[in-house]
C-alpha positions in Angstrom: -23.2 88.7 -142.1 -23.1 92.1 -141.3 -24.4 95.1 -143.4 -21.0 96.2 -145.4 -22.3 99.6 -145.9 -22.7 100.1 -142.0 -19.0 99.0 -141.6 -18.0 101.2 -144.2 -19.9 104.3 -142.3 -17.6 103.0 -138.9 -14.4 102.3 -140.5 -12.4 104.7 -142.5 -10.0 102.4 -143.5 -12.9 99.6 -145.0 -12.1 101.7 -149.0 -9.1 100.4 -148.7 -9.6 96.7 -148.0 -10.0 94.3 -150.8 -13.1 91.9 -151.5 -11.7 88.8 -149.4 -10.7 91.0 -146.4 -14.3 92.5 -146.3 -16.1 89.7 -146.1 -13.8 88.2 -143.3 -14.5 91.2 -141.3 -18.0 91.3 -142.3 -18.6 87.7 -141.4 -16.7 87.7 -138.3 -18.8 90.8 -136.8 -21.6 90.8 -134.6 -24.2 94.1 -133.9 -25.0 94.0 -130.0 -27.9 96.3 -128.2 -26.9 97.0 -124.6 -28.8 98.5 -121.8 -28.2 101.4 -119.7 -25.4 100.1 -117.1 -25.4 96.4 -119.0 -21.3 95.7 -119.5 -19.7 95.6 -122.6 -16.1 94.2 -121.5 -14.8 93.5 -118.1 -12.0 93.3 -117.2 -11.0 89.9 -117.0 -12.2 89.7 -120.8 -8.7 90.2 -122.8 -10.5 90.0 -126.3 -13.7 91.4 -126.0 -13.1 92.3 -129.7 -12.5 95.8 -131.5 -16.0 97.9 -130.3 -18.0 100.5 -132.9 -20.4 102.4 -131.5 -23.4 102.7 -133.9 -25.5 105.2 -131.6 -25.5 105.1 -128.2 -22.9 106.3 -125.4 -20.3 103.7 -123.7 -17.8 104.6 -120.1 -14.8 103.4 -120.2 -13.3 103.2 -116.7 -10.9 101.5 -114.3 -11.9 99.7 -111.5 -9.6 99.0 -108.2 -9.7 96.1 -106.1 -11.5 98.0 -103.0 -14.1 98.6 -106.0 -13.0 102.5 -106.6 -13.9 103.3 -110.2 -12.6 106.4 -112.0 -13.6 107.1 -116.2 -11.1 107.2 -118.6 -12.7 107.9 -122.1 -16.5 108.0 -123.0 -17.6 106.4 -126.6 -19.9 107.9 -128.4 -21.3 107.7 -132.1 -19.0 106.9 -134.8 -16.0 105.8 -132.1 -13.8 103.2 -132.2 -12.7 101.2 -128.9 -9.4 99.1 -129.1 -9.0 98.8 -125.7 -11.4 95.7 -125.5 -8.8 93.9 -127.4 -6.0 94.0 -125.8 -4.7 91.0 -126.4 -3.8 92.3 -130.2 -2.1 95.2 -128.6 1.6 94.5 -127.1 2.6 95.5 -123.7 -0.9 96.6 -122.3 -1.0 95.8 -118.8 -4.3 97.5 -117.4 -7.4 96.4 -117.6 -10.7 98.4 -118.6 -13.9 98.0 -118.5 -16.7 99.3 -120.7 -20.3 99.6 -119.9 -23.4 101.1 -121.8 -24.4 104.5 -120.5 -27.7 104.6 -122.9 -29.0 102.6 -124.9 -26.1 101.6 -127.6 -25.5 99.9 -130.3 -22.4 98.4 -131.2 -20.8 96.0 -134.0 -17.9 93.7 -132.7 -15.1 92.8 -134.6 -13.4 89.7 -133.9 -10.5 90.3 -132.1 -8.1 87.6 -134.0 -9.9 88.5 -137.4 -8.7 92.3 -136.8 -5.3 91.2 -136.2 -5.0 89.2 -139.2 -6.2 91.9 -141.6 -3.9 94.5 -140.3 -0.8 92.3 -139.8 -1.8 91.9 -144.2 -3.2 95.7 -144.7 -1.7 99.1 -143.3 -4.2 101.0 -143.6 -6.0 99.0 -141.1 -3.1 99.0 -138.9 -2.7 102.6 -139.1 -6.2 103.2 -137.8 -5.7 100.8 -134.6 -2.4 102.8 -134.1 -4.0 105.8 -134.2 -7.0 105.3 -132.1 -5.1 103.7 -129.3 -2.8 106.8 -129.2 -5.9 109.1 -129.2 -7.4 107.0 -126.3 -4.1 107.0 -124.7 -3.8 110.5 -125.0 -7.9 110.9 -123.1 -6.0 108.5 -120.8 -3.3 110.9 -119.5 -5.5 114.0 -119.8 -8.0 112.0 -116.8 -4.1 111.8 -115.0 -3.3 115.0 -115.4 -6.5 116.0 -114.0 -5.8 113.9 -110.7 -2.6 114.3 -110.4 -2.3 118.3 -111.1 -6.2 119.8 -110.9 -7.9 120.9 -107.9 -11.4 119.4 -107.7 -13.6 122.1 -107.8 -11.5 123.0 -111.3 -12.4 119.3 -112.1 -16.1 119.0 -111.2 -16.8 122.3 -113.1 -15.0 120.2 -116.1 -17.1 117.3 -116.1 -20.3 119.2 -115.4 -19.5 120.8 -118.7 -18.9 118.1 -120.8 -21.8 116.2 -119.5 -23.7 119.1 -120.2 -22.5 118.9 -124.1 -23.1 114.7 -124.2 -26.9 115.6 -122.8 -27.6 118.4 -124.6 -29.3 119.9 -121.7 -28.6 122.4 -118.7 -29.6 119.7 -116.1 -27.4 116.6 -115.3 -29.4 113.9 -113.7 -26.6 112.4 -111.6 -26.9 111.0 -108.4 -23.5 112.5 -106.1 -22.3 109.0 -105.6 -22.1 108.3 -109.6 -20.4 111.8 -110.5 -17.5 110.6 -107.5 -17.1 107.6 -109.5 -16.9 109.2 -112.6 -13.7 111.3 -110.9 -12.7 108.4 -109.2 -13.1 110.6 -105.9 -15.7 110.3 -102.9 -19.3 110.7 -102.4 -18.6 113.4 -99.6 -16.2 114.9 -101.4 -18.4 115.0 -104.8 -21.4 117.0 -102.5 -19.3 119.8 -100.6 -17.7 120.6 -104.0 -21.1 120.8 -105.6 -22.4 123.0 -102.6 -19.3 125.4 -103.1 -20.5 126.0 -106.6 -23.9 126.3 -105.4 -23.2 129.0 -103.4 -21.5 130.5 -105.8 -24.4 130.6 -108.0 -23.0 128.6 -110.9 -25.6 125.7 -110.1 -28.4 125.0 -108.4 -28.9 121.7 -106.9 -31.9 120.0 -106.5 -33.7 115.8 -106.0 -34.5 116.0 -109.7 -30.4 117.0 -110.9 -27.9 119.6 -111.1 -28.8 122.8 -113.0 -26.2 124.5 -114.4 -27.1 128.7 -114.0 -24.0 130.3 -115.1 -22.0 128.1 -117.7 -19.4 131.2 -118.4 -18.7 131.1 -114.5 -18.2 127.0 -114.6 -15.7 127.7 -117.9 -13.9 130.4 -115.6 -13.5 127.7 -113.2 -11.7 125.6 -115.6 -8.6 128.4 -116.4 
């Protein structure tokens, strides 16, 4: 059974459970380590189960049928993935897919377990709700973002971001992974980057990307 205590630290909603409904969720939960790139749900996989991540960084992304990928949400400590399980949530139609991007730890709730306590507890159902709307709402920022943003406004987006997840100035990215980050091209990915270069906002090298001038990358996302 898993450690109580480290559920209580995931879930807001575990103080208001009662002593049956803990152990069920507690017995019915599994702690997994995955490996850089290792997948966490595909797909195909309807009830992956409800995902917490302990430490550690998961992608959540689509992927077409010609193999295109584009991320919708990342996961990162203390988050909550529903998604995984969508065969407890009604009229989902997509399907995800999640993969380690570090090292990461995650407990696994039983999918049908989940269900049952918050068809029988509101508080747990009010914390599903909310976290699918909060992922749905990363979901439509990634369309508004295609659909509306230039790339170079884009690129200088995500460059900042993965600058915060790292914690460091250099992003050690190959081109080809940042495109399917954006759900864009390789070629694409590389003359955007080169445009930024020679504006002197990065410099671009075999060991990463260097960001030189972060307020001119935040000017490129007004």
């Amino acid at each position: 059974m898993v450690d109580k205590n480290l559920l209580s630290e995931l879930y807001p909603f575990w103080k208001e459970l009662t002593p049956p409904q803990e152990a069920e969720i507690a017995a019915n939960t599994v702690i997994r380590t995955f490996k850089p790139g290792e997948v966490v749900h595909g797909g195909g996989q309807e009830c992956t189960g409800v995902l917490g991540v302990i430490r550690g960084r998961l992608r959540t992304f689509m992927l077409s049928d010609e193999g295109k990928e584009i991320t919708l949400f990342r996961l990162v400590d203390g988050d909550t993935c529903m998604l995984s399980a969508s065969c407890m949530i009604r009229n989902i139609s997509f399907d995800v897919h999640v993969s380690a991007e570090i090292k990461t730890e995650v407990a696994i709730i039983n999918a049908a377990v989940y269900d049952k306590v918050a068809k029988r507890n509101p508080h747990v159902e009010s914390f599903m709700n909310e976290i699918i709307s909060m992922r749905f709402s990363e979901v439509m920022w990634v369309v508004e973002q295609v659909l509306f943003m230039k790339m170079d406004k884009r690129l200088s987006i995500f460059l900042l971001e993965q600058s915060a997840l790292d914690q460091s100035d250099t992003i050690v990215m190959t081109h080809e992974q940042i495109a399917s980050h954006l759900g864009t091209a390789r070629e694409v990915v590389s003359r955007v980057l080169k445009y930024l270069s020679n504006e002197g906002h990065i410099a671009v090298s075999r060991k990463g990307i260097k960001i030189l001038n972060r307020n001119g990358l935040l000017k490129m996302t007004g």
